[in-house]
C-alpha positions in Angstrom: -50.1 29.5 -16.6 -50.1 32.7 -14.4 -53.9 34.1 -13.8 -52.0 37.6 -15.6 -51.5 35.6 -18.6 -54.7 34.7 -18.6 -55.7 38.5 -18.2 -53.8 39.4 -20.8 -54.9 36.5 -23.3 -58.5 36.8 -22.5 -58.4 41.2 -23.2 -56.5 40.9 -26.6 -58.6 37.4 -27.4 -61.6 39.8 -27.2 -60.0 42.8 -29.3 -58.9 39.5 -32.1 -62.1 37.9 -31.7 -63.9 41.5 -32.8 -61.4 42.2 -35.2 -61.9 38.2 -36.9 -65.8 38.4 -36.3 -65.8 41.8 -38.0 -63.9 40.9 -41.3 -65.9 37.8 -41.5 -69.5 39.9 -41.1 -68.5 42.4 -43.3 -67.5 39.8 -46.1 -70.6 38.0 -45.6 -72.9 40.8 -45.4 -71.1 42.0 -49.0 -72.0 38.6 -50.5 -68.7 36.3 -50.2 -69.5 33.2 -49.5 -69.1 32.2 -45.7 -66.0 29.5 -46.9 -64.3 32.4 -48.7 -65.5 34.9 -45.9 -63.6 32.4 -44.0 -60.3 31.8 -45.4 -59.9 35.9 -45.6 -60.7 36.4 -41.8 -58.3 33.9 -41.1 -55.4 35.5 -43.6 -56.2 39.3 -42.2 -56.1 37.7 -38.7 -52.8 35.7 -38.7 -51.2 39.4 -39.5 -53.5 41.0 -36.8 -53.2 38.6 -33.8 -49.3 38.0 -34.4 -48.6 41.2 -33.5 -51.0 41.2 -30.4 -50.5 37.9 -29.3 -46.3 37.8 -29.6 -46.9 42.1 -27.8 -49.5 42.1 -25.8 -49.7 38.2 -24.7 -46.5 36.2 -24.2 -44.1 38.9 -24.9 -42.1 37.1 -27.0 -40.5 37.4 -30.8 -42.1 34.1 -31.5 -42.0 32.3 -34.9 -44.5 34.1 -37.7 -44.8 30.7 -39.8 -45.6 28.4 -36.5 -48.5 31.1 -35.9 -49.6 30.7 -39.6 -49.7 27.0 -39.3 -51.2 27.0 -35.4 -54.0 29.3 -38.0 -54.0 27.3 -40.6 -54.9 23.8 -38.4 -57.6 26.1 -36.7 -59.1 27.5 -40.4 -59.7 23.7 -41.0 -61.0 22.9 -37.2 -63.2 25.8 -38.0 -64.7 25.0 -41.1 -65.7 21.8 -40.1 -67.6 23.3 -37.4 -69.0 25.9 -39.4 -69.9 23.3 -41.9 -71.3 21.1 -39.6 -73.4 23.8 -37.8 -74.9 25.1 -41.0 -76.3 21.8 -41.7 -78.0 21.9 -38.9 -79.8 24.9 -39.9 -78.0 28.0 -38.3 -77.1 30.9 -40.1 -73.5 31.5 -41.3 -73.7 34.6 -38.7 -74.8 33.2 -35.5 -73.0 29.7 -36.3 -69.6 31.4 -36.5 -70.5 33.9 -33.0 -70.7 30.4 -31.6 -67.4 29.0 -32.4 -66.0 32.3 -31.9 -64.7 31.1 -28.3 -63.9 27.6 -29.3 -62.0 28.6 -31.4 -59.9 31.3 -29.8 -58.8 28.9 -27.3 -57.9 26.3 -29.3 -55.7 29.2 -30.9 -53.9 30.2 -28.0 -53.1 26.6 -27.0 -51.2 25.8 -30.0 -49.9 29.2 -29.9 -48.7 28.7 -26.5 -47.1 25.3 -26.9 -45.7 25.9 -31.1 -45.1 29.6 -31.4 -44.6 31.5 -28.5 -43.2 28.5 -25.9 -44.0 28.3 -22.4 -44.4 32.0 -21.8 
């Protein structure tokens, strides 16, 4: 992996990690339920980070349903954690700010070697 790529992923991984963090704050702060809060970040950003990611990232057409399954193995990997960090007493806000980098790279990993190939 080139160190631009890396550039590149690391820029737009903090304009999708805003964008996810945001929809999930807002939802939470309006009284969804940090599960539900959840699965609705991760719908809005499959559509969102798509088009950054296949754009601004690997520059590549890339497959939309390999992204939304890449999302939809990360959703679970995430909920866990969440789930797991709650029960240890930290707020839905804070837990999910920590797993907001874990996260993302696990997310461009998969997208790197299912969606976009070895851009």
């Amino acid at each position: 992996m080139t160190p631009r790529l890396w550039l590149r992923f690391g820029l737009v991984g903090l304009v999708n990690a805003g964008f996810g963090y945001s929809v999930f704050a807002l939802l939470v702060l309006s009284g969804v339920t940090s599960g539900a809060a959840l699965v609705a970040t991760m719908i809005a950003a499959v559509a969102f980070n798509f088009q950054t990611s296949r754009r601004l990232v690997f520059r590549s057409q890339g497959h939309v349903l390999c992204f939304a399954g890449v999302y939809a193995f990360v959703l679970l990997l995430n909920w866990i954690a969440l789930d797991v960090l709650r029960r240890f007493g930290l707020p839905d806000l804070g837990s999910q700010a920590l797993l907001t980098l874990p996260v993302a790279a696990v997310s461009f990993f998969g997208q790197q070697r299912f969606v976009f190939g070895a851009s």
